[in-house]
KEDO-375629 format. One record per residue (C-alpha): residue in three letters; residue number from 1; x, y, z. Coordinates in steps of 0.5 Angstrom, whole numbers, plus 500, padded with zeros to 3 digits. Layout:
<pts>
(ALA NUM (X Y Z)),
...
</pts>
This chain:
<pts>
(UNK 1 (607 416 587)),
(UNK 2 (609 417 580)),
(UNK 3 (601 416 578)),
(UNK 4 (598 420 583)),
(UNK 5 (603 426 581)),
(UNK 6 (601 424 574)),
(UNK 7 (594 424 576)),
(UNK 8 (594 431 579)),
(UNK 9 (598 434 574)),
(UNK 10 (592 432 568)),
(UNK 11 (586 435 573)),
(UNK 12 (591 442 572)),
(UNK 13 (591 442 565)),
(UNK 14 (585 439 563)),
(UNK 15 (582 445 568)),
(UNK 16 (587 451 566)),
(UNK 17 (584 448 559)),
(UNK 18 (577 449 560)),
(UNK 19 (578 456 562)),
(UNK 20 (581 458 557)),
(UNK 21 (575 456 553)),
(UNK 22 (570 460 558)),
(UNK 23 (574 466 556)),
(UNK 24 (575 465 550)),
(UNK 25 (567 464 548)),
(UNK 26 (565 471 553)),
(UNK 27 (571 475 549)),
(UNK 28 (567 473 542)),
(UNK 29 (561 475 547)),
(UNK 30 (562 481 548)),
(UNK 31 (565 483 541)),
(UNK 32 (558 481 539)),
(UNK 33 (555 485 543)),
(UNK 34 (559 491 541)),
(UNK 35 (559 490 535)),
(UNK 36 (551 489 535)),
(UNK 37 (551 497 540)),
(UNK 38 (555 500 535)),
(UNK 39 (551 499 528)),
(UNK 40 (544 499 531)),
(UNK 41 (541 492 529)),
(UNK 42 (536 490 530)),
(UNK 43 (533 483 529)),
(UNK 44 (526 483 529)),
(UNK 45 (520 477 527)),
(UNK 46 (513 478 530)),
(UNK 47 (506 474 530)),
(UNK 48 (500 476 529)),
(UNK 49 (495 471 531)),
(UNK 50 (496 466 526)),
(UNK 51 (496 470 520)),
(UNK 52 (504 471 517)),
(UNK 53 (509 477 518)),
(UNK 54 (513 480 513)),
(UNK 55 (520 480 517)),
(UNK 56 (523 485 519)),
(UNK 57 (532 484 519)),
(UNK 58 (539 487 518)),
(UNK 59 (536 493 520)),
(UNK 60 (542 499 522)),
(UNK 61 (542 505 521)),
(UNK 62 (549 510 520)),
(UNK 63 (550 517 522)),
(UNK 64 (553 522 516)),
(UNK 65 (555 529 515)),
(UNK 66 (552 534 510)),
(UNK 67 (555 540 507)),
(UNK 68 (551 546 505)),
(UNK 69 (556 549 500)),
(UNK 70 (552 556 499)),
(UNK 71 (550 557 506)),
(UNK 72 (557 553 509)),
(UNK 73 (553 549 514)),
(UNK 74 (555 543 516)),
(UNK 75 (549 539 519)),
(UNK 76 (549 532 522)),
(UNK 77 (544 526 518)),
(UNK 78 (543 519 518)),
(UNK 79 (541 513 513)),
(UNK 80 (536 508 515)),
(UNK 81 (537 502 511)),
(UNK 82 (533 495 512)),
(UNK 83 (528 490 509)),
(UNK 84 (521 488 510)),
(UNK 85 (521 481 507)),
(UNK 86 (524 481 500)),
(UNK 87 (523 489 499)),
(UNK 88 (530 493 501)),
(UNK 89 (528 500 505)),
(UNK 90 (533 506 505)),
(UNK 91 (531 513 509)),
(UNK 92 (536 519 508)),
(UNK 93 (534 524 514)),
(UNK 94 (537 530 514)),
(UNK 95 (532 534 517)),
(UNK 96 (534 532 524)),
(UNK 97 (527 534 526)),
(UNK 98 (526 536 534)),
(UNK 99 (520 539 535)),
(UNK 100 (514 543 530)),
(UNK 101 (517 550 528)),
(UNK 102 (518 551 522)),
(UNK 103 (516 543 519)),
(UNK 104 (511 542 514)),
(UNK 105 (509 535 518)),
(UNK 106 (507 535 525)),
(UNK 107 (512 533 529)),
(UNK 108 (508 526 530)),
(UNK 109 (510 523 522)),
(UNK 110 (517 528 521)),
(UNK 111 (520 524 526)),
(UNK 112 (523 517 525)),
(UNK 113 (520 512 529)),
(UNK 114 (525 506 530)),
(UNK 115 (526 500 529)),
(UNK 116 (521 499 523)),
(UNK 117 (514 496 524)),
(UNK 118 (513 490 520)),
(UNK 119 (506 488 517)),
(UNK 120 (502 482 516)),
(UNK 121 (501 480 509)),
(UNK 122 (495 480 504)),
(UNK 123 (493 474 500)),
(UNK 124 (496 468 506)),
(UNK 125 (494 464 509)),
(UNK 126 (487 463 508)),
(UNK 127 (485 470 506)),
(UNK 128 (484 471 498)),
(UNK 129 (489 473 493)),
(UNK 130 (487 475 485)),
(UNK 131 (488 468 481)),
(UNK 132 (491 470 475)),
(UNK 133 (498 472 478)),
(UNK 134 (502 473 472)),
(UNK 135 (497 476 468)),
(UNK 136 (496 482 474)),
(UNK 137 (504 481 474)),
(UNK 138 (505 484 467)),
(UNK 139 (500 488 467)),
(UNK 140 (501 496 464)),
(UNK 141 (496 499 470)),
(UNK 142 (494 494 476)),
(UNK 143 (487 498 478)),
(UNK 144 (488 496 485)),
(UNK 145 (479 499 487)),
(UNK 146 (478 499 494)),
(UNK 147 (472 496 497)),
(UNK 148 (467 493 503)),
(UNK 149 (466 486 503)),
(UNK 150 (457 487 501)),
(UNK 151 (459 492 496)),
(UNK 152 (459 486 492)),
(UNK 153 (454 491 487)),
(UNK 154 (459 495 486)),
(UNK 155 (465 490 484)),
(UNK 156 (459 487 478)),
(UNK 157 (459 494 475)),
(UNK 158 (465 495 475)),
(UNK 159 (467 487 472)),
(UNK 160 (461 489 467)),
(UNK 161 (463 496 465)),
(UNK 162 (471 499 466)),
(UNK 163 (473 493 469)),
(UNK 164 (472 489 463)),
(UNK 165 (477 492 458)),
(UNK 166 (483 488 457)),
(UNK 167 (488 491 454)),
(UNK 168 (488 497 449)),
(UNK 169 (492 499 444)),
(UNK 170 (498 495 446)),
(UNK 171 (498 496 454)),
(UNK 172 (495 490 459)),
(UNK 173 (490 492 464)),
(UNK 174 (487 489 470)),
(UNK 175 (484 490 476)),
(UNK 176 (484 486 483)),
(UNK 177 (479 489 488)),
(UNK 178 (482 491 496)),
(UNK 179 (478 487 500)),
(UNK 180 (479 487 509)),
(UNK 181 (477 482 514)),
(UNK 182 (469 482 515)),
(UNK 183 (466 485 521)),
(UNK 184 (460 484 521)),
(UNK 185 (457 481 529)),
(UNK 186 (454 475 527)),
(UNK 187 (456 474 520)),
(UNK 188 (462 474 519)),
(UNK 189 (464 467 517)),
(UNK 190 (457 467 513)),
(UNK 191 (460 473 509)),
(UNK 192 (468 470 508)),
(UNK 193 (464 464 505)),
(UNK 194 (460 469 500)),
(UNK 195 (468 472 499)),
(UNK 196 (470 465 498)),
(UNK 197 (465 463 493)),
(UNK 198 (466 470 489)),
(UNK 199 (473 470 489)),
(UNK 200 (474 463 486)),
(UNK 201 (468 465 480)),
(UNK 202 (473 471 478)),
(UNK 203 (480 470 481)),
(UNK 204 (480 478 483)),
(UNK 205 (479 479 490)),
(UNK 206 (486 481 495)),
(UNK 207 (485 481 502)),
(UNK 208 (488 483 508)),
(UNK 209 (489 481 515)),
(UNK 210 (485 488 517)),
(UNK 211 (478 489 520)),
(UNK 212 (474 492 515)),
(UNK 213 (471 499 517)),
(UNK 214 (473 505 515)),
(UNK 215 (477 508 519)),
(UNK 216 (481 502 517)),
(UNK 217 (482 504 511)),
(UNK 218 (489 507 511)),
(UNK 219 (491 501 515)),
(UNK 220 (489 496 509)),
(UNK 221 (492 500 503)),
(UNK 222 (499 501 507)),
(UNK 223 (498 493 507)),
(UNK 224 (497 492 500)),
(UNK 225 (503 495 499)),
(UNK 226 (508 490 500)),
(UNK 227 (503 485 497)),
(UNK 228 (504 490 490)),
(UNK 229 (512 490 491)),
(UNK 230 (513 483 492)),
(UNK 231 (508 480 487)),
(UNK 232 (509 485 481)),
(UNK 233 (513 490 477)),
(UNK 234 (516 497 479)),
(UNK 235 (515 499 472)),
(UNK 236 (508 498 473)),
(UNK 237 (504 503 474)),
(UNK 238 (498 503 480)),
(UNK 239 (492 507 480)),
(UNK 240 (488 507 487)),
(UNK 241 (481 508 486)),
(UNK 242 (473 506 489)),
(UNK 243 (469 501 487)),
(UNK 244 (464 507 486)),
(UNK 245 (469 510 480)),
(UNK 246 (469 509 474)),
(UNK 247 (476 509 470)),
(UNK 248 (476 512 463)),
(UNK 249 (482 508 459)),
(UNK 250 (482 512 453)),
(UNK 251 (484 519 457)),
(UNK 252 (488 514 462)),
(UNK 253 (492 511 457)),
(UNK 254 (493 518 453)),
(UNK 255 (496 521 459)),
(UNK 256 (500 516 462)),
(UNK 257 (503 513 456)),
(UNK 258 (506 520 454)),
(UNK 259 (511 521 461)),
(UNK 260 (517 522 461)),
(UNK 261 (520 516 465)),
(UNK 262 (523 520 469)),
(UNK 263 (516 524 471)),
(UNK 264 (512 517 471)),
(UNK 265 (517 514 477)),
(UNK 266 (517 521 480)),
(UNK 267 (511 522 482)),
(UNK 268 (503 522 485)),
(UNK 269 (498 524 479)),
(UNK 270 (491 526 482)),
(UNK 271 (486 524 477)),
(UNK 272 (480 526 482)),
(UNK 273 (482 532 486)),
(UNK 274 (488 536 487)),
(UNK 275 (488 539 494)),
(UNK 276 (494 544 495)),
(UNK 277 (489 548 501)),
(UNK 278 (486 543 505)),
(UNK 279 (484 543 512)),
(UNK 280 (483 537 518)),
(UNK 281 (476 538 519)),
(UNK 282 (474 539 528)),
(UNK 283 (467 537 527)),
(UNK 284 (467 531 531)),
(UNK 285 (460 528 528)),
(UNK 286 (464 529 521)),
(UNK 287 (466 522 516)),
(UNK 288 (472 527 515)),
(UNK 289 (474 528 523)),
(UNK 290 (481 529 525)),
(UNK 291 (483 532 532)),
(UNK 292 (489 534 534)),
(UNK 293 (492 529 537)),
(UNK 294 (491 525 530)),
(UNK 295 (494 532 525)),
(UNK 296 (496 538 530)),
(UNK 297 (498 542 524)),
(UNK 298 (492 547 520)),
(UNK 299 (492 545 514)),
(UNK 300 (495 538 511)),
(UNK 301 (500 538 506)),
(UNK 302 (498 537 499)),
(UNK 303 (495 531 497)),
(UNK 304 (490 527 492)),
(UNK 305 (483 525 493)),
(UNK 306 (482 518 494)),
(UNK 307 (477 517 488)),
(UNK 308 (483 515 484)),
(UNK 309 (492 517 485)),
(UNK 310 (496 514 480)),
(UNK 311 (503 512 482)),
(UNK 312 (510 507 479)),
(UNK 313 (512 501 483)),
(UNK 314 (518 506 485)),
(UNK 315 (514 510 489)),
(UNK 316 (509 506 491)),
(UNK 317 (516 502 495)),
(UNK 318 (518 509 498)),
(UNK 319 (512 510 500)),
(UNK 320 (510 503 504)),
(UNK 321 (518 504 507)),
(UNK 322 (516 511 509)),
(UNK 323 (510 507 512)),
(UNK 324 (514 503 517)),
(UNK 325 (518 508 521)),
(UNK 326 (514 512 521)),
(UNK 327 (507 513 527)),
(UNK 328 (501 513 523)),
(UNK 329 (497 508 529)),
(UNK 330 (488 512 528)),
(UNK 331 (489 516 522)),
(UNK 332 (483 515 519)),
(UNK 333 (483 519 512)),
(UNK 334 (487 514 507)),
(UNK 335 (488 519 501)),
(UNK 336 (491 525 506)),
(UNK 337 (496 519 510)),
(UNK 338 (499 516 503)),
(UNK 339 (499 521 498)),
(UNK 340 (500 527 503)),
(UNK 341 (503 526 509)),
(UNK 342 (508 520 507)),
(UNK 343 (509 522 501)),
(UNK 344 (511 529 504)),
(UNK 345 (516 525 509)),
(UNK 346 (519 523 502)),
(UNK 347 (522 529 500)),
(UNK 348 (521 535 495)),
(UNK 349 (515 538 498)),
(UNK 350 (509 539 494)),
(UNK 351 (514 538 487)),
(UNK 352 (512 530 487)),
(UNK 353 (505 531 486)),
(UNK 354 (501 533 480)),
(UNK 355 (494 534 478)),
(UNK 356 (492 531 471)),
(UNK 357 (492 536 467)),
(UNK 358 (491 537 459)),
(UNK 359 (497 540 455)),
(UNK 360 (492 546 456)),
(UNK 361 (492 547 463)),
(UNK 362 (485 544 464)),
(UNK 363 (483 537 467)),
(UNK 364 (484 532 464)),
(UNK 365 (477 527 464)),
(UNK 366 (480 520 467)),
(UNK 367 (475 518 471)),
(UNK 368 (469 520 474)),
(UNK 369 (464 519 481)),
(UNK 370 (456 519 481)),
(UNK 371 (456 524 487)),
(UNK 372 (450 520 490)),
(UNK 373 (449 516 496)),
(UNK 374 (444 510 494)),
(UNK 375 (447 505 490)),
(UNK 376 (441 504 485)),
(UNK 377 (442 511 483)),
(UNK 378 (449 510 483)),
(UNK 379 (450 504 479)),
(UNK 380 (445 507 473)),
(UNK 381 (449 513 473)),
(UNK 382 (455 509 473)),
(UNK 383 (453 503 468)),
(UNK 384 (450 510 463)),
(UNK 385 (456 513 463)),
(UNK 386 (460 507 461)),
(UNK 387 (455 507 455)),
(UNK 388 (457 513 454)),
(UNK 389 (465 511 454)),
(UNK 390 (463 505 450)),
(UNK 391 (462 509 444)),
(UNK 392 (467 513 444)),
(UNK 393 (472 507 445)),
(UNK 394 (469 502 439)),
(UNK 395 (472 509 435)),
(UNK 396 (478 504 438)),
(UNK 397 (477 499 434)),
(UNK 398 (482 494 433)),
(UNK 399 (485 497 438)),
(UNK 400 (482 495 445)),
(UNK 401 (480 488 448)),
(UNK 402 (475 485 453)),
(UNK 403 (476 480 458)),
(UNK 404 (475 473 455)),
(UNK 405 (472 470 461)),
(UNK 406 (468 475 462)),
(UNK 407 (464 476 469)),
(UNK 408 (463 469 469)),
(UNK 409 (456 468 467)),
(UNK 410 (457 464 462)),
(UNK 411 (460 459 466)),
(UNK 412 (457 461 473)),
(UNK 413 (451 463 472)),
(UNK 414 (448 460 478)),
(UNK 415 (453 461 483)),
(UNK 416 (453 469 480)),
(UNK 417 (446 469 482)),
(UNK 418 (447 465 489)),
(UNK 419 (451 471 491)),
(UNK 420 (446 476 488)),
(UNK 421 (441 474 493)),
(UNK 422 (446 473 499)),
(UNK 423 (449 480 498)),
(UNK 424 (441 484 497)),
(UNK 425 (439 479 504)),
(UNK 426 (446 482 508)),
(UNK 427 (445 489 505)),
(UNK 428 (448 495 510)),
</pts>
């Protein structure tokens, strides 16, 4: 009798135990959950194919109060803080933007798209990364030229000419080339291979998870970003240029190398075209067409031309941060989205974009483009040019270098050829 009270007592216990825990553990649920609501943090980690992404994490975001002191107006804001694999992002808005009147970005790239959006990377996996990390690590100015997978003639031009100088008085030049993902229908595979071999001659070629057309332009740039942010200096200075640009150093070094840190870190310097005027173009057959459901406004912000804008590390990172909350899905122009519209959604309007100008107001001679759409005509005008800006640099002397492996003839004469020839077969 002792035992079977003994026995059923044990049950009671070993069951009010149990309870207890299962509440327990819905308390510390449910706290979580509370938790999680109140400080809006979100977890996010997708896949693209096979290809890796940089994860998106501990993001939250905090509402604040502003105070105006001249005008006495109180207004609510919000600061936005997350981190997209190493690189940390911090986005005060304090337009509380609801509808178009009175923004000078249309009401789709004001608003804040949240949570952020995550990107694949560039230079994984089996995609191609430049070589020499630590030389492009350490670099004064990165050169990051945007081009096409057949515009193997050009990347060769630009190796042998502009691209060729090393250093100069001083400060490390380099140049890694943007390449997207080949799109051709029945080559493709033919192509990555030619990118392959190409690549392992001069160890110079970043590409990105993205299709390679034109309209993806601004999609493979965004990208690149978080590449420049995660593998080189924010003191490092970036110019964006294409592959039918040349770059004249002597200009360039003369005119970045005299900013105040302040300036340099602060803005978009324009070595092409300075826009303060432009206008989406309706013509549906236009290369440059913008609907209205693409930029509703009239006149885009003030923005650089893509031939060649030149920003810090510093800005280079609010700029990619700008990108991830914000809806910037089938806007073709890649200059007007970066140096424009992201760059207006950081603040201080058109203060952080510059022309390069000399110290007499005139502009400065940094670069230059052919203004032709053949590309014989267009490698001669750019290969008469460097002779040109060749003379004027052995002025330099002593003060410059060139690349020691060179182009990669000396060493891979034959592989130089081999491409030649497969690139002049798969001409576009």
């Amino acid at each position: 009798m002792k035992l079977c009270i003994s026995f059923k007592n044990m049950k009671f216990v070993i069951a009010t135990a149990f309870l207890a825990l299962l509440c327990n553990v819905c308390i510390h649920l449910l706290q979580a959950l509370k938790i999680s609501h109140r400080n809006a943090f979100f977890i996010r980690n997708r896949s693209l194919q096979t290809l890796p992404i940089s994860d998106v994490s501990t993001s939250t975001t905090l509402s604040y109060e502003t105070y105006s002191p001249e005008s006495g107006v109180r207004s609510q804001a919000k600061l936005y803080r997350w981190e997209i694999g190493t690189v940390e992002c911090t986005h005060r808005d304090v337009a509380n933007v609801s509808s178009d009147k009175g923004s000078l970005l249309p009401l789709k790239y004001a608003r804040i798209t949240w949570p952020p959006s995550s990107y694949a990377m560039c230079g994984e996996g089996d995609l191609l990364t430049p070589r020499s990390l630590e030389e492009v690590g350490k670099s004064w100015m990165v050169f990051v030229v945007k081009s096409a997978p057949h515009h193997y003639v050009f990347r060769n031009t630009v190796r042998s000419t502009w691209g060729s100088v090393a250093s100069f008085k001083g400060k490390l030049f380099s140049v890694v080339f943007l390449i997207g993902l080949p799109n051709a229908s029945n080559h493709s595979e033919l192509w990555q291979k030619a990118l392959q071999e190409e690549n392992a001659v001069f160890g110079d070629i970043l590409q990105c998870p993205v299709s390679d057309t034109y309209k993806n332009l601004p999609n493979k740039v965004i990208h690149s970003l978080l590449w420049i942010i995660q593998h080189t200096n924010t003191e490092t200075f970036y110019t964006f240029t294409d592959n039918d640009c040349m770059m004249k150093i002597s200009n360039i070094h003369a005119f970045f190398d005299q900013l105040l840190p302040s300036e340099a870190n602060e803005n978009i310097f324009c070595g092409f075209n300075f826009n303060s005027k432009g206008t989406p173009v309706r013509q549906k057959k236009n290369k440059w067409f913008v609907d209205e459901d693409q930029y509703s406004h009239q006149r885009y912000p003030t923005f650089c031309h893509g031939g060649m804008y030149t920003m810090k590390g510093t800005l280079v990172r609010s700029i990619l941060c700008a990108s991830e909350i914000t809806n910037i899905t089938h806007f073709p122009l890649e200059d007007v989205l970066i140096t424009g519209i992201l760059r207006e959604k950081l603040g201080n309007s058109t203060v952080n974009v510059k022309p390069v100008l000399t110290p007499s107001g005139r502009k400065y001679e940094v670069m230059y483009y052919p203004w032709d759409g053949a590309q014989p005509h267009v490698v001669w005008k750019m290969n008469r040019k460097w002779k040109i800006w060749n003379h004027t640099l052995h002025q330099f002397k002593g003060e410059y270098s060139l690349k020691t492996r060179r182009y990669g003839e000396l060493f891979h004469g034959a592989a130089v050829h081999k491409l030649l020839l497969f690139w002049g077969s798969h001409a576009v």
